[in-house]
Backbone as numpy.savetxt, mean C-alpha at the origin, in Angstrom:
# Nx Ny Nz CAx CAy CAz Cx Cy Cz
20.07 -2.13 11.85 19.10 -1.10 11.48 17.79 -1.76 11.05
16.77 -1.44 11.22 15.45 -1.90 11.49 15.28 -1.38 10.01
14.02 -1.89 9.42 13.60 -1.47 8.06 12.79 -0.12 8.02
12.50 0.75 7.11 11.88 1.79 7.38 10.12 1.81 7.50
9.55 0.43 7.16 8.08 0.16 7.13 8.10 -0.91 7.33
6.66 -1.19 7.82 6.29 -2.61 8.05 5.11 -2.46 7.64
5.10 -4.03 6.84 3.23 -4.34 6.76 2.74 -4.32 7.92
1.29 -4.13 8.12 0.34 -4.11 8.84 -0.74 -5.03 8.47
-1.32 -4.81 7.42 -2.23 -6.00 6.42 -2.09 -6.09 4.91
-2.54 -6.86 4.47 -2.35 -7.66 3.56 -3.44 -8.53 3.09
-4.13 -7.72 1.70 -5.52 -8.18 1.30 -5.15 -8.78 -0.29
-5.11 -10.14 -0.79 -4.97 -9.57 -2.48 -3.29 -9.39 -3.10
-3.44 -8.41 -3.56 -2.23 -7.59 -3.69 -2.03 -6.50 -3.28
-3.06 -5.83 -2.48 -2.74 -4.84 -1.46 -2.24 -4.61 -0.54
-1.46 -4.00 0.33 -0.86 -3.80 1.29 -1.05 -2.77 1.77
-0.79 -2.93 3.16 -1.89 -1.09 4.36 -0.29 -1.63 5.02
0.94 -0.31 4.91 2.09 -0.31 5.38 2.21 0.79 6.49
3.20 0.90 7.03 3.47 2.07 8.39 4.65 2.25 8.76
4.77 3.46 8.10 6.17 4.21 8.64 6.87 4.05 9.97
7.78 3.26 10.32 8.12 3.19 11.73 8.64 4.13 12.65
8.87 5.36 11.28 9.25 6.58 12.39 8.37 7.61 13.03
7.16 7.53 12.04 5.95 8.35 11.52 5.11 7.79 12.41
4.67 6.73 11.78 3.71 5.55 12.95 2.10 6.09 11.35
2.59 6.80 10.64 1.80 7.15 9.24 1.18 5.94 8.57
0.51 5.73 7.66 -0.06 4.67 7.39 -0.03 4.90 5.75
-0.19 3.94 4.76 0.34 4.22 3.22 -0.29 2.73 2.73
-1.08 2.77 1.42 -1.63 1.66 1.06 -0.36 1.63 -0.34
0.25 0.38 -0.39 0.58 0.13 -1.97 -0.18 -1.11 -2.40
0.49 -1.56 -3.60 -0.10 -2.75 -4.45 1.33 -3.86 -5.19
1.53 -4.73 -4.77 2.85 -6.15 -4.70 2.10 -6.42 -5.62
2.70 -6.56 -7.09 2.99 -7.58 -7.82 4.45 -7.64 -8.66
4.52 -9.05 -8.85 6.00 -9.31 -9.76 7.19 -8.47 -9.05
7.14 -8.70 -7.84 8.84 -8.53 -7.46 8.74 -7.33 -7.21
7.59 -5.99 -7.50 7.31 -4.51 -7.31 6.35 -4.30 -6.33
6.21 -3.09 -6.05 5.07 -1.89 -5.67 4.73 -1.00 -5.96
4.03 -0.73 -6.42 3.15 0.09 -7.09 2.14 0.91 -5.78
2.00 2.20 -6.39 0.87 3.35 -5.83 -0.42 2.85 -6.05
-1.26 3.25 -5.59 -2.43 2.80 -5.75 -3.15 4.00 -6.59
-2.40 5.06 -6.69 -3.15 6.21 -7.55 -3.34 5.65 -9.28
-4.44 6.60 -9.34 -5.08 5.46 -10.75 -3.85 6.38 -12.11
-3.15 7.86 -11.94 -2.91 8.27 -13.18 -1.27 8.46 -12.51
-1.42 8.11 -11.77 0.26 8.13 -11.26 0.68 6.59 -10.78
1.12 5.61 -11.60 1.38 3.95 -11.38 2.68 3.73 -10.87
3.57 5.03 -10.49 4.98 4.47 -10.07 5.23 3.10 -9.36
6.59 2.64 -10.02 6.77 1.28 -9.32 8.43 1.66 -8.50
8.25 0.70 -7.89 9.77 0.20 -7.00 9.80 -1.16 -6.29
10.99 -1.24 -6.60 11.21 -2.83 -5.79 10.71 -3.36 -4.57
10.14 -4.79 -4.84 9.07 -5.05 -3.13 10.22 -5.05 -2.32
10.92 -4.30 -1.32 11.29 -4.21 -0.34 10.83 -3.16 0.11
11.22 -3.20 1.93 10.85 -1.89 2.78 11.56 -0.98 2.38
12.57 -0.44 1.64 12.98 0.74 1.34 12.43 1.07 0.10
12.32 0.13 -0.82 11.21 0.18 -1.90 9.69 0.92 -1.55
8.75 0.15 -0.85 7.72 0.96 -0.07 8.13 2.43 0.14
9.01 2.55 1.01 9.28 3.55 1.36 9.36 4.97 0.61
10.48 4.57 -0.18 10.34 5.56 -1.61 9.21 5.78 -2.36
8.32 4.62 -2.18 7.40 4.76 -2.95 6.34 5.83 -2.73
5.92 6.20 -1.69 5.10 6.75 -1.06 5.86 7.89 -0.70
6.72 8.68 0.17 7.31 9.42 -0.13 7.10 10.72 -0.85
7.08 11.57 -0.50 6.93 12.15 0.38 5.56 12.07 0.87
4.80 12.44 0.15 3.58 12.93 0.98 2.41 11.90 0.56
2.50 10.32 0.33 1.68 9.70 0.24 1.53 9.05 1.82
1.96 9.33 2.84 1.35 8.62 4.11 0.63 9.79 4.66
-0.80 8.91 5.55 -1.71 9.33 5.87 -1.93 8.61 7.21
-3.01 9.45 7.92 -3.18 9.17 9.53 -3.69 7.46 9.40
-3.51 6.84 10.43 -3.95 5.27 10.55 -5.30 5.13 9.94
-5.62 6.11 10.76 -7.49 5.42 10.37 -7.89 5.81 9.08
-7.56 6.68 8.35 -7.87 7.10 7.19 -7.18 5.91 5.85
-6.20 5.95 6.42 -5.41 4.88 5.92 -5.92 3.36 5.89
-6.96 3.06 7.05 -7.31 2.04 7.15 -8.64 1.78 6.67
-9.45 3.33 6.51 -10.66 3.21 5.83 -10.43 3.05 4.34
-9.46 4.05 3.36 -9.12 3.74 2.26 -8.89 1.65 1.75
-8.02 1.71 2.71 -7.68 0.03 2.49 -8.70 -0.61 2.32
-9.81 -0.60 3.43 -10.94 -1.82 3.44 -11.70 -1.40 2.01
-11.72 0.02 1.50 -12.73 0.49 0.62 -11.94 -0.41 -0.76
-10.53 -0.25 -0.87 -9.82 -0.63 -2.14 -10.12 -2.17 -2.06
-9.64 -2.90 -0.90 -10.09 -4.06 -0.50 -11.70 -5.10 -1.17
-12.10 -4.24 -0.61 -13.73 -4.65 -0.45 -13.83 -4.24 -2.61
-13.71 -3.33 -2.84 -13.87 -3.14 -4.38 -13.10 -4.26 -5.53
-11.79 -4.64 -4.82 -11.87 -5.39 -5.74 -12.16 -6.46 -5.01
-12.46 -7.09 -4.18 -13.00 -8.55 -4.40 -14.15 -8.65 -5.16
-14.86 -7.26 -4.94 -16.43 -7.36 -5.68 -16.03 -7.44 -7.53
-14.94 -7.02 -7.31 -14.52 -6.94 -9.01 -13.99 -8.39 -9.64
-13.95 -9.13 -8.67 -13.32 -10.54 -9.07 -14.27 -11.45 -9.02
-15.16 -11.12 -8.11 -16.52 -11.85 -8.55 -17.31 -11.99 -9.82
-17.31 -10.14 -10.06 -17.83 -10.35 -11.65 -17.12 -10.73 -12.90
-15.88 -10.78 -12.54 -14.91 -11.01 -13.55 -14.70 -12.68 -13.91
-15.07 -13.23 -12.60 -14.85 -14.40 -12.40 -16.35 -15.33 -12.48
């Protein structure tokens, strides 16, 4: 049995994932062995595996590719600019 998602990219600690049944697109955030939502007042975590992802997002956090892929570069692109000033 095949896993239920696969990365696609991988910025940071971000991740732009895709439902393999869906072909849907879902940004989380890998750290310490988890994944985390990327929503700022909802932080749910679950274990970094593909069924982990999976749950995570669930139900209704996957979204069409491209939307999915514009969100990513935007989360992307924000924090590197945030590590610059931090750094």
């Amino acid at each position: 049995m095949s896993d239920p998602v696969e990365i696609v990219d991988e910025k940071g600690s971000f991740r732009l994932i895709r439902d393999r049944e869906s072909g849907r697109h879902a940004i989380v955030e890998a750290r310490d062995d988890k994944v985390y939502t990327v929503h700022p007042r909802e932080r749910a975590a679950e274990p970094d595996t593909p069924e982990g992802m999976a749950r995570l997002v669930e139900p209704d956090g996957w979204q069409d590719p491209a939307e999915a892929r514009a969100k990513f570069a935007e989360i992307t692109r924000e924090g590197e600019e945030l590590a610059k000033e931090i750094w």
